[in-house]
Biopython code that builds the backbone (N, CA, C, O; Angstrom):
import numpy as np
from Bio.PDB.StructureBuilder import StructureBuilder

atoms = [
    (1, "UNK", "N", (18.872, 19.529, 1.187)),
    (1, "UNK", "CA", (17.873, 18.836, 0.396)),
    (1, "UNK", "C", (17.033, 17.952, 1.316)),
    (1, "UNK", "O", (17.591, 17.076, 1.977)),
    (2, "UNK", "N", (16.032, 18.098, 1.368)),
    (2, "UNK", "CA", (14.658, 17.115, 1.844)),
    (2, "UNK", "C", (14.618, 15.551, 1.630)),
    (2, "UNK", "O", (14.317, 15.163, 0.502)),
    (3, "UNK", "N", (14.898, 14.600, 2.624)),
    (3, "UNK", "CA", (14.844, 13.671, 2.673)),
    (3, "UNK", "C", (13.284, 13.112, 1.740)),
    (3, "UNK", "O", (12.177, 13.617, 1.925)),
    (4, "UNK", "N", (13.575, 12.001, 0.771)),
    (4, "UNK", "CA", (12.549, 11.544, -0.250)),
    (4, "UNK", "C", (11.217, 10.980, 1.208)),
    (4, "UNK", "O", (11.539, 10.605, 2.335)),
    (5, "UNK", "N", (9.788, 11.103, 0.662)),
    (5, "UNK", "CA", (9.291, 9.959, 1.266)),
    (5, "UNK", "C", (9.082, 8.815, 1.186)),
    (5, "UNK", "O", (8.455, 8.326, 0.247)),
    (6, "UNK", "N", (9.493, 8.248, 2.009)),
    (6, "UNK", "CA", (10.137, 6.395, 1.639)),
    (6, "UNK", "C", (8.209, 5.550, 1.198)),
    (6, "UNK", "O", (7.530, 5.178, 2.155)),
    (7, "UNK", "N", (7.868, 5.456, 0.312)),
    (7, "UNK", "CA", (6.809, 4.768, 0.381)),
    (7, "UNK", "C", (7.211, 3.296, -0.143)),
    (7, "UNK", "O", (8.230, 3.035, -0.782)),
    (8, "UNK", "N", (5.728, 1.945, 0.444)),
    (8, "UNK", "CA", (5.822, 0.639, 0.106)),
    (8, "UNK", "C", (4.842, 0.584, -0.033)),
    (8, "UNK", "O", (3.922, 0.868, 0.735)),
    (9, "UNK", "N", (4.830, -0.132, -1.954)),
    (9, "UNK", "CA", (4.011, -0.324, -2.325)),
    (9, "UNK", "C", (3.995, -2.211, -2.730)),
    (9, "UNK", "O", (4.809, -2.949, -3.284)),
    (10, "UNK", "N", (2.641, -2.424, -2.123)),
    (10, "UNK", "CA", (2.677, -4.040, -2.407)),
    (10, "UNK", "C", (1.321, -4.663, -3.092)),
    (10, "UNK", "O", (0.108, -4.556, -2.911)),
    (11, "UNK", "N", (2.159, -5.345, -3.943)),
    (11, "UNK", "CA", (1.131, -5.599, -4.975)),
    (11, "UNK", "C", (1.386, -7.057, -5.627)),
    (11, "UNK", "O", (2.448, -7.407, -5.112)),
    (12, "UNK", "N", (0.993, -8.001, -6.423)),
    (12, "UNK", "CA", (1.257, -9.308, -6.732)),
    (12, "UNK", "C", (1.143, -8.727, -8.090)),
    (12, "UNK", "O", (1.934, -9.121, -8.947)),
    (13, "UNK", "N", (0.363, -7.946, -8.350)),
    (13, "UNK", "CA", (0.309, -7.630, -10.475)),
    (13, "UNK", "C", (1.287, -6.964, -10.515)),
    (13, "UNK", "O", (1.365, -5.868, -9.959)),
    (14, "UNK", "N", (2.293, -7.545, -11.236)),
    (14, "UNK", "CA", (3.707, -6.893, -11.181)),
    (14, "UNK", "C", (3.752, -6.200, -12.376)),
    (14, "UNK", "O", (4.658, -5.380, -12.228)),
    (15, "UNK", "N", (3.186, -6.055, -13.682)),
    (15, "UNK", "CA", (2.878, -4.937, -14.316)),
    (15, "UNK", "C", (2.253, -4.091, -13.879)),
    (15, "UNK", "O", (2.742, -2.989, -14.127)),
    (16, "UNK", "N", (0.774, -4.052, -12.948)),
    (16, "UNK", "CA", (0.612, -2.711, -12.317)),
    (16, "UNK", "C", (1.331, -2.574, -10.916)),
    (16, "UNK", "O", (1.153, -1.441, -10.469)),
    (17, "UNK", "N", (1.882, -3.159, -10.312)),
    (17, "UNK", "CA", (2.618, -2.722, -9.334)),
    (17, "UNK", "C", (3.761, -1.255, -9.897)),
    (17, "UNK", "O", (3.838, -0.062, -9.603)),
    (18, "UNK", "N", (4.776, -2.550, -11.187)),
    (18, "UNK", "CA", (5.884, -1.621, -11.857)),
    (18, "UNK", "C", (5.281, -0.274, -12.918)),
    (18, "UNK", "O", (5.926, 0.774, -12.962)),
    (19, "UNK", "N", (4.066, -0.438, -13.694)),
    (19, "UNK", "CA", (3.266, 0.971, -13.540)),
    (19, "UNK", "C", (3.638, 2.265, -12.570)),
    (19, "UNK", "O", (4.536, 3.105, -12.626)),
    (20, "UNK", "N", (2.494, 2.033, -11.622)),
    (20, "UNK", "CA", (2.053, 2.353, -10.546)),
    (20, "UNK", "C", (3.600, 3.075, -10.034)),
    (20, "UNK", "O", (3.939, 4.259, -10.017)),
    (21, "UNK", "N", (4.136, 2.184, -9.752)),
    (21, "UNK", "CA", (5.856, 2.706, -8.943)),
    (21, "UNK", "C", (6.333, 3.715, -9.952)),
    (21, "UNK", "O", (6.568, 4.912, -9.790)),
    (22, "UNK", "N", (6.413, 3.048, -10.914)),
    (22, "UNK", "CA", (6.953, 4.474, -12.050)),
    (22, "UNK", "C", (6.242, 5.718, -12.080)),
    (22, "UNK", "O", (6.934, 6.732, -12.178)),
    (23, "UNK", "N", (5.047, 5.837, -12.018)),
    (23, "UNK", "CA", (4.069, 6.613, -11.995)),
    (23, "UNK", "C", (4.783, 7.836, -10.780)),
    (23, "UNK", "O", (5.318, 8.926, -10.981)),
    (24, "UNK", "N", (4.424, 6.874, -9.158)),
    (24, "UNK", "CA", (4.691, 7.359, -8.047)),
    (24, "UNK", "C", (6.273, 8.341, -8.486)),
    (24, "UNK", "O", (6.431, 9.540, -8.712)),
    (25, "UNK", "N", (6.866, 7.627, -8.471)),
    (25, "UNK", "CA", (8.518, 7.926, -8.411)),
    (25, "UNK", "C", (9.050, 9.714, -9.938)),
    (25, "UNK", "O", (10.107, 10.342, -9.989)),
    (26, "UNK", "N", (7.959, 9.862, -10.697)),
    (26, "UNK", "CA", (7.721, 10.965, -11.794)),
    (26, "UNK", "C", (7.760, 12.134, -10.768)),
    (26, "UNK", "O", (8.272, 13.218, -11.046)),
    (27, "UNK", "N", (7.064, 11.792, -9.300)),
    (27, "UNK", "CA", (6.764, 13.031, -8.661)),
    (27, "UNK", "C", (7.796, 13.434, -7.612)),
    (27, "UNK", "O", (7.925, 12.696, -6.635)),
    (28, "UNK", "N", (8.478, 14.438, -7.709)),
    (28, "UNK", "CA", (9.540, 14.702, -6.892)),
    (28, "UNK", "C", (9.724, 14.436, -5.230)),
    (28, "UNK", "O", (8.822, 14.899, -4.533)),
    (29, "UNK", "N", (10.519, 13.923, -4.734)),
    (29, "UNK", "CA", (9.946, 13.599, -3.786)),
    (29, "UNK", "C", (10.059, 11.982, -3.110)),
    (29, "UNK", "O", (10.677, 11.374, -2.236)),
    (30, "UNK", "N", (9.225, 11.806, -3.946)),
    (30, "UNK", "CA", (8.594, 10.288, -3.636)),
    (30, "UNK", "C", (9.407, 8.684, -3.811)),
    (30, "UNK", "O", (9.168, 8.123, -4.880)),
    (31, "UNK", "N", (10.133, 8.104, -3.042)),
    (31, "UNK", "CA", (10.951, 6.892, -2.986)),
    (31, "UNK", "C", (10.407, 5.820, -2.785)),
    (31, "UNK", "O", (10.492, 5.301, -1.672)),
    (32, "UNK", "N", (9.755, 5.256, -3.750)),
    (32, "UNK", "CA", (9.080, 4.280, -4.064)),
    (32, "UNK", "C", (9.971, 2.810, -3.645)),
    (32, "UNK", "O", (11.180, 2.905, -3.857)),
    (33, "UNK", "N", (9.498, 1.497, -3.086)),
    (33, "UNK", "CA", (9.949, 0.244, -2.581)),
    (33, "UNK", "C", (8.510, -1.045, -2.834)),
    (33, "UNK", "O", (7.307, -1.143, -2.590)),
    (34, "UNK", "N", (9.551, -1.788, -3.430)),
    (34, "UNK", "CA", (7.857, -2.672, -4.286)),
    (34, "UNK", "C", (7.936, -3.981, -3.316)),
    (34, "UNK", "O", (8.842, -4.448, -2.627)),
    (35, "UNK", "N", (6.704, -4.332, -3.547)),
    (35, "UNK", "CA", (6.685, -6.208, -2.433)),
    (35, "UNK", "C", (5.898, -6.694, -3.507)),
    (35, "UNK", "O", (5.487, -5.956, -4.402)),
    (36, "UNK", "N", (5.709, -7.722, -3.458)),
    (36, "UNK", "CA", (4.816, -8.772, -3.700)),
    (36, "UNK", "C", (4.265, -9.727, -3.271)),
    (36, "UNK", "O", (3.346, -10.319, -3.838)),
    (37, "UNK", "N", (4.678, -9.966, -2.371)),
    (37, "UNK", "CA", (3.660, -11.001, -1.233)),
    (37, "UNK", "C", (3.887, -10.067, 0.375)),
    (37, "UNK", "O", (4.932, -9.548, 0.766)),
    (38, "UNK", "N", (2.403, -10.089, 1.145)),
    (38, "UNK", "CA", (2.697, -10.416, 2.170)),
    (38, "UNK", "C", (4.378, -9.969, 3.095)),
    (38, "UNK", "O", (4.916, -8.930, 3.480)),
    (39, "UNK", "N", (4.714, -11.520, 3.117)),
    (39, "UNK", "CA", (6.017, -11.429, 3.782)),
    (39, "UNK", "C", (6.953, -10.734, 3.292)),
    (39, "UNK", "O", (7.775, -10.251, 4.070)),
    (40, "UNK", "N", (7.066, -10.509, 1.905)),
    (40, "UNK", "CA", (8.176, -9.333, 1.398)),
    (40, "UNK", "C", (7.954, -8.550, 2.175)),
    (40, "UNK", "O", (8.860, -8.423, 2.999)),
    (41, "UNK", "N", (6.756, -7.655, 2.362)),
    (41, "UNK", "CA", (6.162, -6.755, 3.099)),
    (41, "UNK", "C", (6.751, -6.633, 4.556)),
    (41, "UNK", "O", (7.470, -5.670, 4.823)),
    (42, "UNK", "N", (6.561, -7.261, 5.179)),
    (42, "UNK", "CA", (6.926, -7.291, 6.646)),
    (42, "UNK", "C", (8.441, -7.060, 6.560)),
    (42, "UNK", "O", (8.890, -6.311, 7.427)),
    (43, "UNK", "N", (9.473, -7.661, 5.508)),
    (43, "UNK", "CA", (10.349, -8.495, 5.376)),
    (43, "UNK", "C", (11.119, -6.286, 5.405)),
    (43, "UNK", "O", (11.874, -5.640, 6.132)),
    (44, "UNK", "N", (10.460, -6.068, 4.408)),
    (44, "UNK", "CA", (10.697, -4.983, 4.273)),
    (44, "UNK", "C", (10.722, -3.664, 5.421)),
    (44, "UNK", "O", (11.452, -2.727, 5.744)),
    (45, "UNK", "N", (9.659, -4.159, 5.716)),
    (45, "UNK", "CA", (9.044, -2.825, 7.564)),
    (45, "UNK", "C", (10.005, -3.467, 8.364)),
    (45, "UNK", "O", (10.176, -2.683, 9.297)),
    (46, "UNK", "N", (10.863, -4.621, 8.564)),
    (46, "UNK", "CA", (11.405, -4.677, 9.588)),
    (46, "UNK", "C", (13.340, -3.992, 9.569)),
    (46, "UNK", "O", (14.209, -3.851, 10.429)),
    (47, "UNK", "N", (13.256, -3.784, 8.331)),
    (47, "UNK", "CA", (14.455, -3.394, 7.608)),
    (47, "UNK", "C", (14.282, -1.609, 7.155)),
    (47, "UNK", "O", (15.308, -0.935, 7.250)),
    (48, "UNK", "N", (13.152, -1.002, 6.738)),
    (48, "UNK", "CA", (12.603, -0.003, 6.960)),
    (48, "UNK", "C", (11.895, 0.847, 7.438)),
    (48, "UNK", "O", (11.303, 0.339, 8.391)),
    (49, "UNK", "N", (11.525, 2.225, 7.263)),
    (49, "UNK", "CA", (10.790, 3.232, 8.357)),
    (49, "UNK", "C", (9.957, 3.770, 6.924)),
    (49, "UNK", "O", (10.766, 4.176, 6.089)),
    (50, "UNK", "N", (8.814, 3.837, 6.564)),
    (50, "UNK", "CA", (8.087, 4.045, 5.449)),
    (50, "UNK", "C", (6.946, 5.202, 6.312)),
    (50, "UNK", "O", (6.407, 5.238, 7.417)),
    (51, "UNK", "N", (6.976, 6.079, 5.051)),
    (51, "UNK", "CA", (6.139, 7.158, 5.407)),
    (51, "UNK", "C", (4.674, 7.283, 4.818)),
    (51, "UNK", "O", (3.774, 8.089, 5.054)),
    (52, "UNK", "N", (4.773, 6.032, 3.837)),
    (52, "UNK", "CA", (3.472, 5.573, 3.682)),
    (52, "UNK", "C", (3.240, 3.724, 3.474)),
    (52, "UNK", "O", (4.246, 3.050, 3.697)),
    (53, "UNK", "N", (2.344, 3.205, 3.187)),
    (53, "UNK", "CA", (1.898, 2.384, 2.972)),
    (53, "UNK", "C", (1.086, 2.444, 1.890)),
    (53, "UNK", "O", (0.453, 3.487, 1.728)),
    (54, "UNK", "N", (0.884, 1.021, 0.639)),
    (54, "UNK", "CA", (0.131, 1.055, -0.144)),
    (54, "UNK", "C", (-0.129, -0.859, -0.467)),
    (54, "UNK", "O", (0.721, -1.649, -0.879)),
    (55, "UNK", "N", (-1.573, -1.144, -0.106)),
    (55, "UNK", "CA", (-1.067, -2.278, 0.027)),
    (55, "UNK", "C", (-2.413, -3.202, -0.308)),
    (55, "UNK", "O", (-3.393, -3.163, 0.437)),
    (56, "UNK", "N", (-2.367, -4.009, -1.464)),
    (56, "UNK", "CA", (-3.768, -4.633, -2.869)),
    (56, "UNK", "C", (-4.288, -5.235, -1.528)),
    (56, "UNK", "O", (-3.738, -5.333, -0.431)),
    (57, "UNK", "N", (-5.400, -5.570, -1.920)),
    (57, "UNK", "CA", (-6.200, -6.442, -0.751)),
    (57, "UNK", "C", (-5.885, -8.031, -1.216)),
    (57, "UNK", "O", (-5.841, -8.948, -0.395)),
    (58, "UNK", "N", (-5.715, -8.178, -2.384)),
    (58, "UNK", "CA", (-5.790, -9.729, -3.138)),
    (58, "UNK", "C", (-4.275, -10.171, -2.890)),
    (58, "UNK", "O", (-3.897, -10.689, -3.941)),
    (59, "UNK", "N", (-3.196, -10.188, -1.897)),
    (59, "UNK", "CA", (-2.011, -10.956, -2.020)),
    (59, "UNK", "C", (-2.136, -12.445, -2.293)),
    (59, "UNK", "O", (-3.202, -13.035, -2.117)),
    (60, "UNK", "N", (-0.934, -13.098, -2.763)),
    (60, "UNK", "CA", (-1.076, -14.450, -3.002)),
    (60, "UNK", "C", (-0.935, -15.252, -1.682)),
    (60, "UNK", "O", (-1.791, -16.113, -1.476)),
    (61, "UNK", "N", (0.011, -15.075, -0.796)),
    (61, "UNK", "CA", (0.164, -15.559, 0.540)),
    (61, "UNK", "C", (-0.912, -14.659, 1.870)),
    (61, "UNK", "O", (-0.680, -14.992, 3.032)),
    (62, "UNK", "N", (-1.882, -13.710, 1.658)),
    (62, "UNK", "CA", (-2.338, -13.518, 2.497)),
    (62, "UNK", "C", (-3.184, -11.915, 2.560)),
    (62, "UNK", "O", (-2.654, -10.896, 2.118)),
    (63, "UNK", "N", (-4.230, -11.930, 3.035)),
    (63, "UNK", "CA", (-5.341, -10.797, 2.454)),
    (63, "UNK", "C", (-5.294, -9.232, 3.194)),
    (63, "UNK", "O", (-5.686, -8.880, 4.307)),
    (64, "UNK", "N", (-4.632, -8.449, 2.069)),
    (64, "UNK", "CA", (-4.099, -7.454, 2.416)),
    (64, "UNK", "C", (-4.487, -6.819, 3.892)),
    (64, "UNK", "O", (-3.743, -6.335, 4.745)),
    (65, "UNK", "N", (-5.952, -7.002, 3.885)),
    (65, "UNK", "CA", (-6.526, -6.438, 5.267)),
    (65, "UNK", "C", (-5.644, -6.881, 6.321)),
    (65, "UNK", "O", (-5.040, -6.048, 6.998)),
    (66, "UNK", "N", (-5.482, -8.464, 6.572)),
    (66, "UNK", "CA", (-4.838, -9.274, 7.946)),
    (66, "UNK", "C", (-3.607, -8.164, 7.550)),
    (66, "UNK", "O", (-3.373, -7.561, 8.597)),
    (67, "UNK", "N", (-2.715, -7.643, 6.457)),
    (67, "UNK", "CA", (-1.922, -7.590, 6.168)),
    (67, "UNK", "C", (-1.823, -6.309, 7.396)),
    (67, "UNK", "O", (-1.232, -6.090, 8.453)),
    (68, "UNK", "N", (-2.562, -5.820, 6.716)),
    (68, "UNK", "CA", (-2.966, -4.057, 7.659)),
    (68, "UNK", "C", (-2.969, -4.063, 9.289)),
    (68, "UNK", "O", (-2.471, -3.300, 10.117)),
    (69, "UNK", "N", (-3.823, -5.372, 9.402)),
    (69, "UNK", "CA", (-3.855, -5.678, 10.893)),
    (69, "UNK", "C", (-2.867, -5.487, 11.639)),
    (69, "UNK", "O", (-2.493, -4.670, 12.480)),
    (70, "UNK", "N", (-2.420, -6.681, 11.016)),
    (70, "UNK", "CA", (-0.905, -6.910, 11.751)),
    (70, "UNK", "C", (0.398, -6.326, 11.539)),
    (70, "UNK", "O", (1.360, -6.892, 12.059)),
    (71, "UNK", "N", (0.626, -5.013, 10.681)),
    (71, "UNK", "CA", (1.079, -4.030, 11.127)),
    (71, "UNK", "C", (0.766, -2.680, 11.584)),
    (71, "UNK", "O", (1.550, -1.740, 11.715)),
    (72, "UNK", "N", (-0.499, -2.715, 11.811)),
    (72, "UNK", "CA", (-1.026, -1.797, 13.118)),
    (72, "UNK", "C", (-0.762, -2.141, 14.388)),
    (72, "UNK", "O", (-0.612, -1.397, 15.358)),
    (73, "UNK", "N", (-0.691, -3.849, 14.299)),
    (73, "UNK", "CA", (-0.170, -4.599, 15.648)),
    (73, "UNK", "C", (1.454, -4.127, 16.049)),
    (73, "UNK", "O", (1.973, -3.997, 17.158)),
    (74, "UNK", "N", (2.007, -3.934, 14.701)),
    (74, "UNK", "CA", (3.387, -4.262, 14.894)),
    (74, "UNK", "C", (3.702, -2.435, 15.761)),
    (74, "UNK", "O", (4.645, -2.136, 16.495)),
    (75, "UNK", "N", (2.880, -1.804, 15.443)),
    (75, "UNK", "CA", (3.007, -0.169, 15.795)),
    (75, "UNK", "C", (3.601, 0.477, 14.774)),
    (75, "UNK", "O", (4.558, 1.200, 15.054)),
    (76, "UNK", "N", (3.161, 0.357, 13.361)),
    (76, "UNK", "CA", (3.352, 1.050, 12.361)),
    (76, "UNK", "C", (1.866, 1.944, 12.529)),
    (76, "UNK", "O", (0.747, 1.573, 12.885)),
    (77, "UNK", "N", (2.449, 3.432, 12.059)),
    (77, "UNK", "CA", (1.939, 4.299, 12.222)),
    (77, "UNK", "C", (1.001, 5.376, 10.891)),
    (77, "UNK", "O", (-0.099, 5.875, 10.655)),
    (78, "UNK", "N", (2.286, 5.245, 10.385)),
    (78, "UNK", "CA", (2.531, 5.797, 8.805)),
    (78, "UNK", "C", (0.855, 5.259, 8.372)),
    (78, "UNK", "O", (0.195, 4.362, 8.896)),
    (79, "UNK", "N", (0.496, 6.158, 7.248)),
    (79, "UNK", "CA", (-0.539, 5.800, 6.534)),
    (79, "UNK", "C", (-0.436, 4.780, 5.837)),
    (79, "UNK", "O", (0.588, 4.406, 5.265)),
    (80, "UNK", "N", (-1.695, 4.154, 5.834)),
    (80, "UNK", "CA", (-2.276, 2.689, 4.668)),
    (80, "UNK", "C", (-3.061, 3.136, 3.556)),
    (80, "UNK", "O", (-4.100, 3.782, 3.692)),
    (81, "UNK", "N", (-2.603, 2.818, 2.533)),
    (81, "UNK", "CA", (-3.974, 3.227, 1.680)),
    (81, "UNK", "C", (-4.338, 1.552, 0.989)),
    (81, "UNK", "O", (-3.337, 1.063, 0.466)),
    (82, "UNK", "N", (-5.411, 0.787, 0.938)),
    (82, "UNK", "CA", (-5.518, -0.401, 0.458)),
    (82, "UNK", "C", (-6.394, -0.278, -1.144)),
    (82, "UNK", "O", (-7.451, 0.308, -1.379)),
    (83, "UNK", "N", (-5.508, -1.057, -2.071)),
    (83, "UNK", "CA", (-5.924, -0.971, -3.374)),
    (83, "UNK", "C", (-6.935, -2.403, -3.291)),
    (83, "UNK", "O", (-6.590, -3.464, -2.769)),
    (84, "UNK", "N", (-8.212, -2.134, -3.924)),
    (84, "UNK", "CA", (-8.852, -3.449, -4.576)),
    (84, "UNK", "C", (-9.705, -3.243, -5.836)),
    (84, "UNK", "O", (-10.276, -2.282, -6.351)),
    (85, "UNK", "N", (-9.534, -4.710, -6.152)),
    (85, "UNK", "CA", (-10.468, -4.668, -7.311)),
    (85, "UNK", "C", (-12.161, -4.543, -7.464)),
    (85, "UNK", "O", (-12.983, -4.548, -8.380)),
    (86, "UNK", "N", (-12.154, -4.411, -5.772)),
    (86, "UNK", "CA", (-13.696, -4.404, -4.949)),
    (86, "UNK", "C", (-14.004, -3.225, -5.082)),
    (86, "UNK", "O", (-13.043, -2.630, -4.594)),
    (87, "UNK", "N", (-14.763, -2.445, -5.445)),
    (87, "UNK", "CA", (-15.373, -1.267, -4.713)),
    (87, "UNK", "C", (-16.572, -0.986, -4.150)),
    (87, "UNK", "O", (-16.944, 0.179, -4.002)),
    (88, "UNK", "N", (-17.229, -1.934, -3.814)),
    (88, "UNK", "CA", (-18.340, -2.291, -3.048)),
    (88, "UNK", "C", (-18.353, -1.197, -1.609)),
    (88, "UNK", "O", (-17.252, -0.971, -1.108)),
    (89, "UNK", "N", (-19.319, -0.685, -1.112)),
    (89, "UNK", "CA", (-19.640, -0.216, 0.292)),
    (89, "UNK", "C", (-18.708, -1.255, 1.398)),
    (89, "UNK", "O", (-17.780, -0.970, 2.154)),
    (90, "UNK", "N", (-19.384, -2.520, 1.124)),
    (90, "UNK", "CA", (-18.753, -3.403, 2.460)),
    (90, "UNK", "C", (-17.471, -3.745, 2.431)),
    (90, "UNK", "O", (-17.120, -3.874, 3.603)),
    (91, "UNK", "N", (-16.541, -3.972, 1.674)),
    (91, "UNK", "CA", (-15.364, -4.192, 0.854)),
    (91, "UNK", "C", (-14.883, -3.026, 1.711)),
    (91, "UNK", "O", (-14.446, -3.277, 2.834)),
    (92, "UNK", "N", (-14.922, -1.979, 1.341)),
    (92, "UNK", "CA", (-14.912, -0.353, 1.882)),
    (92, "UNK", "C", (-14.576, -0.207, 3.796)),
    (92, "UNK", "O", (-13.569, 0.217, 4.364)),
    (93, "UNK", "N", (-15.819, -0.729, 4.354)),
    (93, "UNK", "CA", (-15.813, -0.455, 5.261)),
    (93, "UNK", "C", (-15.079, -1.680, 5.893)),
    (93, "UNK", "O", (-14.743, -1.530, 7.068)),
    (94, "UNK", "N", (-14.752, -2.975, 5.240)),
    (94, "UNK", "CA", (-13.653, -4.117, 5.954)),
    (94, "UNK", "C", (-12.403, -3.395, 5.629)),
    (94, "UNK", "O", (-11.466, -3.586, 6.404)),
    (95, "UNK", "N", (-12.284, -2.886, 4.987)),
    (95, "UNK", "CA", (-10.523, -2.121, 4.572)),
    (95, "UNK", "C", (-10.549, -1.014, 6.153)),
    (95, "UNK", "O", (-10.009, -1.085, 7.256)),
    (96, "UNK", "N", (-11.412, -0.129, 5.534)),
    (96, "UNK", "CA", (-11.061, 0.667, 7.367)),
    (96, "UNK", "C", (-11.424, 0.396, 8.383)),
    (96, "UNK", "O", (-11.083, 1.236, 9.216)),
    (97, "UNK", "N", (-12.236, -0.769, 8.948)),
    (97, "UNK", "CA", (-11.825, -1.294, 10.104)),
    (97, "UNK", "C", (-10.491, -1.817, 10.063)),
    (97, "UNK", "O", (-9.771, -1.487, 11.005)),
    (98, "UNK", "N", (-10.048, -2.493, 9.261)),
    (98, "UNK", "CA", (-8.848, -3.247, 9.382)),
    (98, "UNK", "C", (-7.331, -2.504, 9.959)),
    (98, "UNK", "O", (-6.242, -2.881, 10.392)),
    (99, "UNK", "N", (-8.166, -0.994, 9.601)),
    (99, "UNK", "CA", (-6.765, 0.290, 10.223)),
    (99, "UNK", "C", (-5.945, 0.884, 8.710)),
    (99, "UNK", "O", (-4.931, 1.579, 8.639)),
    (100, "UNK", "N", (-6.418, 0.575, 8.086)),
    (100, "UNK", "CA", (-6.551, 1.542, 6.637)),
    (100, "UNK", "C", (-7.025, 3.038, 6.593)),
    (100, "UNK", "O", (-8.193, 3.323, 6.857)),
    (101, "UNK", "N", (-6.058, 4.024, 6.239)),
    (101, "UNK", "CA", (-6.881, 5.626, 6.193)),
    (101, "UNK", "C", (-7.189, 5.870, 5.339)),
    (101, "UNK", "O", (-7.515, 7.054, 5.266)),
    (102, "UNK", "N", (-7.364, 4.949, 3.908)),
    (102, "UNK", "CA", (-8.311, 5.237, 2.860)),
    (102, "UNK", "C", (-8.309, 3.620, 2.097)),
    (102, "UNK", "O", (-7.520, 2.697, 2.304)),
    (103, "UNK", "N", (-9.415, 3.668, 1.216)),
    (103, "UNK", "CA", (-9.684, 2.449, 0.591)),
    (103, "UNK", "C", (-9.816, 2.732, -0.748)),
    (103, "UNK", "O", (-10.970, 2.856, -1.157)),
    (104, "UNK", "N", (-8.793, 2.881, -1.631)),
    (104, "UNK", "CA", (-8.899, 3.077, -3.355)),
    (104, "UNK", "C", (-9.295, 2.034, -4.247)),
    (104, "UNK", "O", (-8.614, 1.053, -4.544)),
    (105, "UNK", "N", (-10.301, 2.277, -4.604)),
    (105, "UNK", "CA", (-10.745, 0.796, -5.967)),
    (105, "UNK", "C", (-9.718, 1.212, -7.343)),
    (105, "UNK", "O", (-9.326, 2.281, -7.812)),
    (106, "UNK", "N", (-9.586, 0.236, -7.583)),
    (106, "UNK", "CA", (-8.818, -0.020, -9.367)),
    (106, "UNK", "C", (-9.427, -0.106, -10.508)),
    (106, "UNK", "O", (-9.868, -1.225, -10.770)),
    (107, "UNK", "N", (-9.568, 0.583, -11.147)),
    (107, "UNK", "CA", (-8.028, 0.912, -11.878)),
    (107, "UNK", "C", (-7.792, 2.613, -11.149)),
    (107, "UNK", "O", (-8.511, 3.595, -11.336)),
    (108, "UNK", "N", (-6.686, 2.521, -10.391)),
    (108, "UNK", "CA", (-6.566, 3.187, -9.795)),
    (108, "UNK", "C", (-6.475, 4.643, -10.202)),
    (108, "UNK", "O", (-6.128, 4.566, -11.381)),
    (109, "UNK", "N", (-6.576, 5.795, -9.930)),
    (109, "UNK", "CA", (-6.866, 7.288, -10.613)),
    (109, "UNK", "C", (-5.834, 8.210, -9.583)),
    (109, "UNK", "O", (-6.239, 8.890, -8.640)),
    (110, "UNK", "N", (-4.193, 8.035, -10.069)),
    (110, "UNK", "CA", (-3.284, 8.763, -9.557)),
    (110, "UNK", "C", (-3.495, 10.070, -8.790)),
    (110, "UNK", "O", (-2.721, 10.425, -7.901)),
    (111, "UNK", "N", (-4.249, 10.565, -9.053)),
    (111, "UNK", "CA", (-4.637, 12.269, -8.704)),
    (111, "UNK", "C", (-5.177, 11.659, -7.172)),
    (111, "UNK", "O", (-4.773, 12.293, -6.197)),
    (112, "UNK", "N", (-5.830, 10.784, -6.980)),
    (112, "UNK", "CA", (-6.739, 10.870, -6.050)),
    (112, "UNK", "C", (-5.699, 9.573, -5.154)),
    (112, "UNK", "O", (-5.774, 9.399, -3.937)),
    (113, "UNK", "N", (-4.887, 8.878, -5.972)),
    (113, "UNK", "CA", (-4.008, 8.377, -4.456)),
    (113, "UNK", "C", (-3.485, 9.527, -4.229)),
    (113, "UNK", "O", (-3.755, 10.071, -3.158)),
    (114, "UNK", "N", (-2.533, 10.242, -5.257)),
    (114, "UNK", "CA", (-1.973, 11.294, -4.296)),
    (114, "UNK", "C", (-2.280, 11.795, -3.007)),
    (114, "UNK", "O", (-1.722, 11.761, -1.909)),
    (115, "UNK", "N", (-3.548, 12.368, -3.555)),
    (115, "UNK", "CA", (-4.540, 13.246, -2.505)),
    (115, "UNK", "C", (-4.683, 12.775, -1.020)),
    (115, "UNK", "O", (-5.401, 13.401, -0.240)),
]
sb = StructureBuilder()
sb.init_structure("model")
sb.init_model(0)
sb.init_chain("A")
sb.init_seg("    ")
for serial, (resi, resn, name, xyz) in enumerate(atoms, 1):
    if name == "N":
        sb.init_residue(resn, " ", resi, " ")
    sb.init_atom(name, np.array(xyz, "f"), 0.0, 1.0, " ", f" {name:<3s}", serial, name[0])
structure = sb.get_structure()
């Protein structure tokens, strides 16, 4: 049997976070791990090996982008995908400089995180 892919998803709206995770976790496969701030986050990558990343731009302790930064710093590799409530062009293009491989606006449309 095929090892699950470990994904972390971090989010402060803990109804759409716990959504969202339920959602993820329907699809075979997929081993969903939730944060809510920031440092959960890290708290988590230093204790795990995640095959993806999913991670709001709006944290309460700190803005998802730095978030991105500084585990591109750390040599996390794995994909980022950053959720916001922004979907603006510039919003857009601060998420993938930041080292993000995609930038999803909310209310998010499952088919197309998949993708």
């Amino acid at each position: 049997m095929a090892r699950a892919s470990q994904i972390l998803l971090v989010d402060d709206d803990e109804p759409f976070r716990t959504e969202l995770a339920e959602q993820l976790r329907l699809h075979e496969g997929l081993e969903v791990h939730e944060a809510a701030t920031g440092k959960a986050a890290l708290d988590a990558l230093e204790h795990h090996t995640f095959d993806a990343l999913i991670l709001d731009v709006g944290l309460p302790d700190t803005d998802g982008r730095d978030l991105c930064r500084l585990v591109r710093k750390r040599g996390v590799k794995s994909p980022i995908i950053m959720l916001t409530a922004h979907g603006g062009d510039a919003d857009t293009i601060l998420g993938l400089d930041s080292g993000a491989n995609d930038y999803v606006a909310k209310p998010v449309r499952l088919g197309v995180l998949l993708a």
